[in-house]
C-alpha positions in Angstrom: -32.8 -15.4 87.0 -31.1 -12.5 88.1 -29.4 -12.0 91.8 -30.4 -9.0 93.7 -27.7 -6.1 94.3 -27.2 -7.1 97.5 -25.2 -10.5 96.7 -23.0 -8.7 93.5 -21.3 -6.7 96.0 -17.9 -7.1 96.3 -15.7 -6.1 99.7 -14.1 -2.7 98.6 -10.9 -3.6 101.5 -9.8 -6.6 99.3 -9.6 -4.0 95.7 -8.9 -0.8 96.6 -5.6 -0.4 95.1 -5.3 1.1 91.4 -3.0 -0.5 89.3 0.4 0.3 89.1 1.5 3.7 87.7 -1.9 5.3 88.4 -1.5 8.4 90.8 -4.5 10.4 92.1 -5.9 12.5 89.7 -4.2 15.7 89.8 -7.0 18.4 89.6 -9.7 17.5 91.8 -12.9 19.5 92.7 -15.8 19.3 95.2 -17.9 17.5 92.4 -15.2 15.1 91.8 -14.1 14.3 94.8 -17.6 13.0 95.9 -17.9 10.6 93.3 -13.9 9.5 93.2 -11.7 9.0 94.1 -10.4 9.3 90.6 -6.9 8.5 89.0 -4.5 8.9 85.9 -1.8 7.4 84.2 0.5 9.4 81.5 1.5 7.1 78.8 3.4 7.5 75.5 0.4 7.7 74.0 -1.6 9.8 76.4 -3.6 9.8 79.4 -5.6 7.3 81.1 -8.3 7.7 83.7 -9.5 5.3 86.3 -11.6 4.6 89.1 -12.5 1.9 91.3 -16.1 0.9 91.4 -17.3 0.9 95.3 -20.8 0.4 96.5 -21.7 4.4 96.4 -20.5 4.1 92.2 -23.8 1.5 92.0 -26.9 1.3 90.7 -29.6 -1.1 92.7 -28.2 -3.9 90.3 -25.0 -3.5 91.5 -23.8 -2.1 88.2 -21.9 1.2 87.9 -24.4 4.3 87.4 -24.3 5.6 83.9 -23.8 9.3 85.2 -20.9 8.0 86.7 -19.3 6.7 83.3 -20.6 9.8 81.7 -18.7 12.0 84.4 -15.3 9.7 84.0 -15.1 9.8 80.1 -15.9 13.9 80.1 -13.4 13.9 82.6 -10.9 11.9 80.7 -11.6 14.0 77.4 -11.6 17.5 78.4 -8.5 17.2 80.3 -6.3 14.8 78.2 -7.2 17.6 75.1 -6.1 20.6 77.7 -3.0 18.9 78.8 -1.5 17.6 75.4 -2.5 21.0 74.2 0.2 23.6 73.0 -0.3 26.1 73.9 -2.2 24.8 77.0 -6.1 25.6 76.8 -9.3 24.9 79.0 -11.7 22.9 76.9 -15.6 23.2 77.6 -18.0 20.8 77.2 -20.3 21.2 74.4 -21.9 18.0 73.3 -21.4 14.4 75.1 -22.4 11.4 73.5 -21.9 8.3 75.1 -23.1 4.4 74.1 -22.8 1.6 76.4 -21.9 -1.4 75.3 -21.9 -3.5 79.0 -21.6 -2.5 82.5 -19.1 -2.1 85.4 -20.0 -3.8 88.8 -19.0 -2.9 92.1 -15.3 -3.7 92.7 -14.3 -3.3 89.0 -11.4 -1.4 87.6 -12.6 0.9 84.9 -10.3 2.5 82.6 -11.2 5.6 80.0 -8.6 6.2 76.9 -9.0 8.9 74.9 -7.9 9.7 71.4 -8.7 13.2 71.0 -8.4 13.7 67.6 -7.9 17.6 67.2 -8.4 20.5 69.1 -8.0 23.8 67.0 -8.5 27.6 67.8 -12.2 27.3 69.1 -13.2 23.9 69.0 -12.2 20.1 70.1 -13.3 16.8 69.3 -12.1 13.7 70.8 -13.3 10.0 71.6 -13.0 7.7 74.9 -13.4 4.1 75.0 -14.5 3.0 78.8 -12.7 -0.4 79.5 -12.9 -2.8 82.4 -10.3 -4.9 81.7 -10.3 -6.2 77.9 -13.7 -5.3 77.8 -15.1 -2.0 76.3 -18.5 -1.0 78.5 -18.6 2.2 76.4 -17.6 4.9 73.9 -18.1 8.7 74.2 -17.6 11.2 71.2 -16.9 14.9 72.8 -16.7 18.2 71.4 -15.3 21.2 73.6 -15.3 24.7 73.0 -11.6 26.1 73.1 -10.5 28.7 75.9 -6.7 30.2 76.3 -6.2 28.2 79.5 -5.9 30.6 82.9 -4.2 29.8 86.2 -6.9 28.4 88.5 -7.7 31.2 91.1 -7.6 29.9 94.8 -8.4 32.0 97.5 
């Protein structure tokens, strides 16, 4: 029998932390910052994204939406590929496929890691393996159209 939403909710005061070495993600936007916060970690091997699950994050079953896990892992692609880049670029999504394989609930860490496996003069590919904890929820396949990368514009 399955238990409403309501008593999968965890308390978002006792898990709010990210774990250690992730910083607040460094390039935020209006889009992103209503479904993050979001975070990063560089590695020797790369980038990793994160974000706490909290109630907003959840389906009625308590369960991480799947536009949210869509949104982290084209996050984590496009920008890991621009920022291992040389010369830098900005990478545009093109195609997105993602497969879930379980779920995130509310209160969960969940991690993307990328491999993005080339980017040449007009195209990228890369894939991102969703984690929450040992346990992969989903993989995305990207490919990104390749732009010389331009300062962002603020004013």
């Amino acid at each position: 029998m399955r238990r409403p939403a309501s008593e999968v909710i965890v308390s978002m005061e006792q898990t709010e932390e990210p774990p250690a070495d992730f910083v607040t993600y460094a390039e935020p936007s209006p889009y992103l910052d209503r479904i993050g916060p979001l975070f990063q970690r560089r590695t020797g091997a790369g980038v990793q994204f994160g974000i706490r699950i909290g109630e907003h994050h959840c389906n009625r079953r308590g369960m991480a939406h799947g536009g949210l896990v869509v949104a982290l892992a084209d996050v984590a692609l496009g920008k890991t590929g621009e920022w291992l880049s040389q010369p830098p670029v900005t990478l545009l999504t093109v195609s997105l496929t993602l497969d879930f394989y379980g779920s995130a609930r509310c209160g969960e860490w969940l991690e993307a890691e990328t491999d993005v496996t080339r980017v040449g003069h007009r195209v990228a590919f890369g894939n991102c393996y969703l984690r929450v904890g040992d346990k992969i929820v989903a993989r995305a396949s990207g490919v990104f159209n390749v732009r010389p990368s331009t300062p962002n514009v603020s004013g």
